[in-house]
C-alpha positions in Angstrom: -303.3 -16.0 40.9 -300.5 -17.8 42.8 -302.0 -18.5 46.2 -299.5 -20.5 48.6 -300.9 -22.8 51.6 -299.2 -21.0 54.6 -298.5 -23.5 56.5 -295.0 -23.8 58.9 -293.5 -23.5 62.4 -294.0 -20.6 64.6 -290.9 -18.1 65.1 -292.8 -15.2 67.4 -295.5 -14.2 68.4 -296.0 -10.2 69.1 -299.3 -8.2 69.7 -301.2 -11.7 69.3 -299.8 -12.2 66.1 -297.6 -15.5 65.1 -295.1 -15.0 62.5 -294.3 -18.2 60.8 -291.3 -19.4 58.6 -293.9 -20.8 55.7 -293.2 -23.7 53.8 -295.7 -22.5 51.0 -294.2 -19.2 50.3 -290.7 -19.6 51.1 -290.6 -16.6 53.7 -291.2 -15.6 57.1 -294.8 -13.8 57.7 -297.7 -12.7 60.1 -300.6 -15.2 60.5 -303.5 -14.8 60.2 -303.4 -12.3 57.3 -305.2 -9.3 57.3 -308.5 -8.6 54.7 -307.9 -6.5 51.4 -310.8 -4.7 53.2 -308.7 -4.1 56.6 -305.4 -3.1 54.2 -307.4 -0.4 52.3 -308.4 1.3 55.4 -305.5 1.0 56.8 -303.4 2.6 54.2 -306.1 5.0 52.3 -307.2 6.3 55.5 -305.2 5.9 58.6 -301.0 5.3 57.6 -299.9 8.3 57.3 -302.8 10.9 59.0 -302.5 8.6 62.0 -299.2 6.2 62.2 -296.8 8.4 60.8 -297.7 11.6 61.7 -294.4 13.1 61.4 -293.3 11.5 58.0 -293.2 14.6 55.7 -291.3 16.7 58.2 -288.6 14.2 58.0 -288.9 13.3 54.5 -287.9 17.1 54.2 -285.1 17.0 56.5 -284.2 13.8 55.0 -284.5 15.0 51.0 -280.8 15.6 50.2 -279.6 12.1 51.7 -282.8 10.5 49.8 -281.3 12.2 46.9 -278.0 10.6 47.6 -279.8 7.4 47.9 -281.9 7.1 45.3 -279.5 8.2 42.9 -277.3 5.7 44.0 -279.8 3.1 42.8 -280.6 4.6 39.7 -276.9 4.0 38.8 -277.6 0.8 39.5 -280.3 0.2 36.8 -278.5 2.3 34.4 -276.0 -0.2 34.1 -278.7 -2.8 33.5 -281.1 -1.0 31.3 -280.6 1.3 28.1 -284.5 2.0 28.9 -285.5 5.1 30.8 -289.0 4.1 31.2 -290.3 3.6 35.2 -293.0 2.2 37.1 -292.5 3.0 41.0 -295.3 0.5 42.7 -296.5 2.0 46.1 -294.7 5.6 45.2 -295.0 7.3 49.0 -294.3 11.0 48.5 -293.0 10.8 45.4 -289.0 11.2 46.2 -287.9 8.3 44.0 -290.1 9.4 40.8 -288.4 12.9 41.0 -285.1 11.6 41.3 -285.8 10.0 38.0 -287.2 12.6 36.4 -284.1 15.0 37.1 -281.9 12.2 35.5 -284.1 12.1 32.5 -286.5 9.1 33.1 -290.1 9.0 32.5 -292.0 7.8 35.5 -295.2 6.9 37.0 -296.0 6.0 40.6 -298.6 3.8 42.0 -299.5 5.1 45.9 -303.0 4.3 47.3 -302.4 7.1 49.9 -303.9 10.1 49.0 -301.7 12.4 50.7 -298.9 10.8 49.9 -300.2 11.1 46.4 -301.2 14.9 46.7 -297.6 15.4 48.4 -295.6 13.5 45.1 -297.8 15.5 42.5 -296.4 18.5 44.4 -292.9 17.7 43.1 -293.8 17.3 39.4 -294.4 14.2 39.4 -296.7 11.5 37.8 -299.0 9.1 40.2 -302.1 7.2 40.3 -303.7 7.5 43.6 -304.8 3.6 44.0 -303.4 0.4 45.0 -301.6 -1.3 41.8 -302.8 -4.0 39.8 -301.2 -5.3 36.7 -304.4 -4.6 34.7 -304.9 -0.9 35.8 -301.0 -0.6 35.0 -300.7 -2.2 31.8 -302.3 0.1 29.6 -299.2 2.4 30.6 -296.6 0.0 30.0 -294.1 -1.8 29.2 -291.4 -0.3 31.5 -287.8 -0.8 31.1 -287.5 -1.0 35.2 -289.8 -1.2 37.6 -289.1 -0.7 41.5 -290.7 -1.9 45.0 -289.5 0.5 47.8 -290.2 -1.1 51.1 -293.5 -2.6 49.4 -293.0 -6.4 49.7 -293.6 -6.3 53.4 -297.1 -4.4 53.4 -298.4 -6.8 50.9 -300.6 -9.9 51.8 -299.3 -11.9 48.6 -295.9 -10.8 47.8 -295.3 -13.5 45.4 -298.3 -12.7 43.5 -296.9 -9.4 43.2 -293.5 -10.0 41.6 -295.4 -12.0 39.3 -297.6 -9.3 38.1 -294.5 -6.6 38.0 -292.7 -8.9 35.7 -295.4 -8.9 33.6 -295.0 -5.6 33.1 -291.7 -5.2 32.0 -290.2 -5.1 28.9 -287.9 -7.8 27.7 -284.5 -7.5 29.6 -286.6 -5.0 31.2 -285.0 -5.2 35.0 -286.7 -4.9 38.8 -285.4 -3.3 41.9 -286.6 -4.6 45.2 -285.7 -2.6 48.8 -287.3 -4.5 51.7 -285.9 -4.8 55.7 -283.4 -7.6 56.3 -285.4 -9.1 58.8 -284.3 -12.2 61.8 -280.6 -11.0 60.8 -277.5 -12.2 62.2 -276.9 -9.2 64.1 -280.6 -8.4 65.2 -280.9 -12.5 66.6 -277.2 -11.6 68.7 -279.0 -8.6 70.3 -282.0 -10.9 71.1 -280.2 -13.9 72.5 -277.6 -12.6 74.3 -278.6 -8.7 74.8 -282.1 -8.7 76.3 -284.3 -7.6 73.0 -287.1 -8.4 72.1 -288.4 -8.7 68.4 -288.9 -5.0 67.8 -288.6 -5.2 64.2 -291.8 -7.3 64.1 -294.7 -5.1 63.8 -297.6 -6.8 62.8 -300.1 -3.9 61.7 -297.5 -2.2 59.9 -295.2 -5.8 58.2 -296.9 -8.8 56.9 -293.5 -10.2 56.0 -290.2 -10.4 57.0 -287.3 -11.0 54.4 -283.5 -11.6 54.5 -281.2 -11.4 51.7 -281.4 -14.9 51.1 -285.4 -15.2 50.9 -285.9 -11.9 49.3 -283.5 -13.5 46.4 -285.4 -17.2 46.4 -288.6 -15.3 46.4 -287.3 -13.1 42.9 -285.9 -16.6 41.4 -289.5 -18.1 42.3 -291.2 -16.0 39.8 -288.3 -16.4 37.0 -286.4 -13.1 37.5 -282.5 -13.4 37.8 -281.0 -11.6 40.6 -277.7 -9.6 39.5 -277.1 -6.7 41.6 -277.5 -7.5 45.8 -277.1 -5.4 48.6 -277.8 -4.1 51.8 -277.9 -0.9 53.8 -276.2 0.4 57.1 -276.5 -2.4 59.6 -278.3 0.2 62.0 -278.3 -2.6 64.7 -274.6 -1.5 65.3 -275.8 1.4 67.5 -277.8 -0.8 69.8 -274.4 -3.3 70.2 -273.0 -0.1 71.2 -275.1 1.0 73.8 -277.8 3.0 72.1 -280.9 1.9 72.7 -283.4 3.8 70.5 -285.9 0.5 70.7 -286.7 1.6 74.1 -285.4 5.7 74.0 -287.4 7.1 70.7 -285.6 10.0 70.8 -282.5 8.2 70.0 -283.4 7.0 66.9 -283.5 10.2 65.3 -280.2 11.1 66.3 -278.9 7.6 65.2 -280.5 8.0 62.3 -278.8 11.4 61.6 -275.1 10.0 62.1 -275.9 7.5 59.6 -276.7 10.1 56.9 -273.8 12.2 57.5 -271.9 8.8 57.4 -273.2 7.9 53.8 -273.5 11.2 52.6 -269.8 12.0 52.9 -268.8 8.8 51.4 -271.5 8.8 48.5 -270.3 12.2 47.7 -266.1 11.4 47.6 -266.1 7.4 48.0 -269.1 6.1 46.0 -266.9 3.2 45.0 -266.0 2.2 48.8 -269.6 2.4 50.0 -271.1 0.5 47.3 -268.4 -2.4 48.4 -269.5 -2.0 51.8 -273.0 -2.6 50.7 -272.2 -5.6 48.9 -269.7 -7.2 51.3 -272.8 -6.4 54.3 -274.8 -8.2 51.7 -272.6 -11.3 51.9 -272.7 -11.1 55.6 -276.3 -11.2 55.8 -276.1 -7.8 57.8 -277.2 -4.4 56.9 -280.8 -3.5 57.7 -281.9 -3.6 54.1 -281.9 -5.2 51.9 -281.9 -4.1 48.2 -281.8 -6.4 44.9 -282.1 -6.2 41.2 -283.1 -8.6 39.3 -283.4 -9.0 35.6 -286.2 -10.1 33.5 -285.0 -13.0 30.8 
């Protein structure tokens, strides 16, 4: 196992936790790290029953842009892979697996929740209710693609965990990785000059904290070849313009609402002009995801 010395210079600290820009891993993260023991709780027992309490109501007012979404990056792979073999690591409810499944993929999700798990068997679909290792998940392999929805931050050894999903793939087999675009331009403007603080740090929920150009050194680190980048609606462009849903809740939803009907209309009649969008906020360093594929060699 590839196990980094974290070792660097301290960027914040937030709820007694130091985040660090480490030398060893490449990447910005909380220290200390929490125990396996501490994330199994957390996750099995407590993430969704007690943190996000509401996340199935809005994963069912949210289902037709999800839709939009996900098929979206199933394009993407298409165009990478003849393969329609999936392995979805840290699954959720189960949105991204059914997506596939309507557009003719086989899949199987990992999720260690077992709600989540109960929730994505309700849709059809296949999952193992336990946190992913390469050896549990090889004896239903190789997969032509595998993907890591806002996984990378959760994870106490990220690096360790591309590793094992390469390992997994077929040859040319390719990997699509969605994680928050973290200390961004835009989010550092609203923090130096705005007043903010560093909301988007949340220790008990993100271990680490990417930008496009770590979450792309940290995919070249473990040999896989990044050829699709991009990254989502820079949602920070509603607090520039007055909206502060950091410190009014209630805002966020409604935020969150105009940016669906934003992308919706345009990945219904102007896929081409979003996708350009993506890739040019990608370029920026802006957008508050951000999503890559990379390709094993």
């Amino acid at each position: 196992m590839h196990t980094p010395e974290h070792s660097g210079t301290r960027v914040v600290t937030v709820d007694g936790s130091d985040v660090i820009e480490c030398t060893g891993c490449g990447f910005k993260h909380v220290m200390p790290l929490p125990t396996p023991e501490v994330l199994k709780t957390f996750y099995e027992d407590e993430f969704y029953q007690e943190e996000r309490k509401d996340y199935f109501k809005e994963v069912e007012e949210d289902k037709d842009w999800w839709m939009l979404t996900y098929n979206h990056y199933y394009d993407l792979l298409e165009k990478h892979t003849k393969g329609r073999k999936l392995l979805d690591i840290g699954s959720g409810p189960g949105l991204f697996l059914e997506c596939g499944n309507a557009r003719g993929w086989q899949t199987l999700g990992f999720e260690p929740s077992p709600r989540a798990g109960e929730y994505a068997r309700s849709l059809g679909c296949e999952v193992v209710t336990d946190f992913f290792t390469a050896e549990q998940a090889k004896r239903y392999g190789p997969f032509d693609a595998i993907t890591l929805n806002f996984v990378l931050e959760h994870v106490p050894n990220p690096t360790e965990l591309i590793a094992q999903a390469r390992s997994l793939l077929a040859p040319g087999g390719v990997l699509l990785v969605v994680s928050p675009n973290d200390f961004n331009p835009l989010q550092k403007l609203l923090v130096e000059h705005h007043g903010y603080t560093s909301w988007w740090v949340v220790p008990k929920h993100h271990l680490n904290y990417f930008d496009i150009e770590s979450a792309s050194r940290l995919l070249v680190s473990r040999d896989m070849a990044v050829i699709e980048r991009e990254a989502t609606y820079p949602l920070e462009l509603f607090l520039l313009s007055g909206r502060n849903y950091v410190e009014h809740p209630e805002l966020g939803r409604v935020c969150h609402s105009e940016r669906k009907a934003f992308e919706s209309a345009l990945y219904r009649h102007k896929s081409d002009l979003i996708q350009k969008m993506f890739i040019d906020w990608a370029k920026q360093g802006i957008g508050r995801e951000v999503v890559s594929i990379s390709k094993k060699g």
